[in-house]
C-alpha positions in Angstrom: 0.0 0.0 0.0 2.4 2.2 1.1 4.8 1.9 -2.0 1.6 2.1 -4.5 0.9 5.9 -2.5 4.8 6.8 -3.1 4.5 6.0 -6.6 1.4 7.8 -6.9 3.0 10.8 -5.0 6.0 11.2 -6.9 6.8 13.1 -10.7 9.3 12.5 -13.1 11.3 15.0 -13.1 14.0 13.9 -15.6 16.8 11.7 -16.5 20.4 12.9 -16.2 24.1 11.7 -16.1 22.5 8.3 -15.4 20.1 9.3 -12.7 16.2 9.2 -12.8 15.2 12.1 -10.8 11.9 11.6 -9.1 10.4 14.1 -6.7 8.4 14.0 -3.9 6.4 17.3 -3.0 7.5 18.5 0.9 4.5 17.4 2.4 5.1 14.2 1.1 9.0 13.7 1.7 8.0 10.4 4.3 6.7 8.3 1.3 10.7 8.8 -0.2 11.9 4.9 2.5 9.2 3.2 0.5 11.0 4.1 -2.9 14.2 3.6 -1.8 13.3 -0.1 -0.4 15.9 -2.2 -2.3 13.2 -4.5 -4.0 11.2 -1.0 -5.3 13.7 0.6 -6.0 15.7 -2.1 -8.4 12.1 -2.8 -10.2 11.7 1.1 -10.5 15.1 1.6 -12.1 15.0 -1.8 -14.3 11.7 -0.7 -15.8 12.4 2.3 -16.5 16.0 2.0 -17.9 14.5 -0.7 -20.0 12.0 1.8 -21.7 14.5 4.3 -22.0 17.3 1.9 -23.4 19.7 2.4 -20.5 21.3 1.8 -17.4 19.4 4.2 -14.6 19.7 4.8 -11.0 16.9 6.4 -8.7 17.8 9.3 -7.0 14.4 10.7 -5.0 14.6 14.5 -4.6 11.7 16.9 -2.5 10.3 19.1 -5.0 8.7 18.3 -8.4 10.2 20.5 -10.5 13.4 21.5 -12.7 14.0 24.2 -10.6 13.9 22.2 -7.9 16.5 19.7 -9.2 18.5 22.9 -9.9 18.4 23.2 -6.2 19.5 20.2 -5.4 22.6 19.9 -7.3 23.9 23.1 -6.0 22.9 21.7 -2.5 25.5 18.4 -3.4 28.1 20.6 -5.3 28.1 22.1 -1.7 28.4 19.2 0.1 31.1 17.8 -2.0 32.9 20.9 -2.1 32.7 21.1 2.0 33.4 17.4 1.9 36.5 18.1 0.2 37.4 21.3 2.4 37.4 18.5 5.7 39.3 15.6 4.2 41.9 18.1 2.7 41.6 19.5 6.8 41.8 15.9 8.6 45.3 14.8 5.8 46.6 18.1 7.3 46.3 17.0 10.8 47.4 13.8 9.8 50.4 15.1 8.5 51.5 16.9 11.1 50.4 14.6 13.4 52.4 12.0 11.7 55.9 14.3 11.1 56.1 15.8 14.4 55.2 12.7 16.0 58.1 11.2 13.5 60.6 13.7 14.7 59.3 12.8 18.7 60.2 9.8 17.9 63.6 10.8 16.6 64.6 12.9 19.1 63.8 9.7 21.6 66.3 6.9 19.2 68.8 10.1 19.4 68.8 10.4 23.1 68.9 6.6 23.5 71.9 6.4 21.4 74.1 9.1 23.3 76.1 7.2 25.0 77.3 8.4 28.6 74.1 10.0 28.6 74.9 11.3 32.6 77.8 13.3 31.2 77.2 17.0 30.3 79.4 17.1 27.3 77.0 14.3 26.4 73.9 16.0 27.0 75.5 18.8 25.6 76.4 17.3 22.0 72.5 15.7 21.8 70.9 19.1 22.9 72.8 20.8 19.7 71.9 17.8 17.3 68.6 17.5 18.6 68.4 21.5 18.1 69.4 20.4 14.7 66.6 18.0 13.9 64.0 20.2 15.1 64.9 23.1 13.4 65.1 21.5 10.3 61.7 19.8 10.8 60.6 23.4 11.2 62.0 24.8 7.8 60.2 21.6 6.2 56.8 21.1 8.1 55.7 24.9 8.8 53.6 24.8 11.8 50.1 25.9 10.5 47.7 24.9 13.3 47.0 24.1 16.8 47.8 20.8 16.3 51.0 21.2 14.9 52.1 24.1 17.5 51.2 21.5 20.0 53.3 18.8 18.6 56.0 20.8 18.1 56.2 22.1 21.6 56.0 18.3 22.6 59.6 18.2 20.8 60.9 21.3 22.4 59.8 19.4 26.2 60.9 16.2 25.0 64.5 18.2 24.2 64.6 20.1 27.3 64.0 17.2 29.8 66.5 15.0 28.0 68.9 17.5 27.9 68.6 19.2 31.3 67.8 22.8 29.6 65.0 25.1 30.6 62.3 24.7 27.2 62.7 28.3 26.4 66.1 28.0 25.6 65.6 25.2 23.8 63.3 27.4 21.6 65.4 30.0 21.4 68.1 27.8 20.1 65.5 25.9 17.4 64.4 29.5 15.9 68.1 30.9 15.9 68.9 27.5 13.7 65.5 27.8 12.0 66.0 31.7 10.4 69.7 30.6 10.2 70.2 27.5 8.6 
């Protein structure tokens, strides 16, 4: 019954790109689950791809008209554009999630390498390679969000506790390499 009033309820609106645009008017938008039922909706799309000598798939829109369609495909070019905008977002944070965490990493191998790691000399000789790394992780990943200001601070702490040295200084010493080197 309830598939019989959807079909009833809904207009052709046209065929496009593939798609066979039905519409529903607003009042009617609930009737749209009975046409997209699996079972309905392959019968609707075989039927009428057969009479039309093609391939179709049903896209159910509210609104009956062209216009209305209009509408709608400036609502998905939307979507897709803001779709686009997030996952270009989310690689970003990814990225810098991924190369400052790298360089973390780094900085830890380094520090577990020094050997003598009590003597100061030692400390000494990471704390300038580490300033090294960092600064040179700088220059390649600029830091343009709060995500990767907070990573790299994480590498300037991670510095200045394995190398005995107050974090500003270690900062001091990465943006003196950075602008230098």
């Amino acid at each position: 019954m309830g598939v019989w009033a959807a079909l009833n309820a809904s207009r052709p609106i046209t065929i496009e790109d593939g798609f066979l645009i039905l519409g529903l008017q607003s009042q009617e938008t609930e009737l749209a689950g009975h046409l997209r039922l699996a079972q309905t909706r392959k019968l609707i799309e075989t039927e009428v791809g057969r009479h039309f000598e093609q391939a179709l798939n049903l896209r159910i829109i509210e609104g009956i008209t062209l216009e209305d369609w209009a509408t709608e495909k400036i609502r998905d070019n939307e979507k897709r554009r803001l779709q686009v905008q997030a996952l270009a977002r989310a690689r970003a944070q990814v990225q810098a999630g991924t190369s400052w965490e790298g360089i973390y990493e780094q900085l830890s191998r380094k520090f577990a390498e020094t050997t003598n790691r009590s003597l100061p000399q030692n400390r000494a000789k990471f704390f300038m390679e580490a300033v090294e790394i960092v600064a040179a992780a700088v220059r390649e990943t600029p830091i343009t969000d709060d995500l990767a200001e907070r990573n790299y601070a994480r590498c300037l702490e991670r510095v200045s506790q394995y190398s005995e040295v107050p974090s500003t200084l270690v900062a001091v010493k990465v943006l003196e390499k950075t602008f230098e080197g």
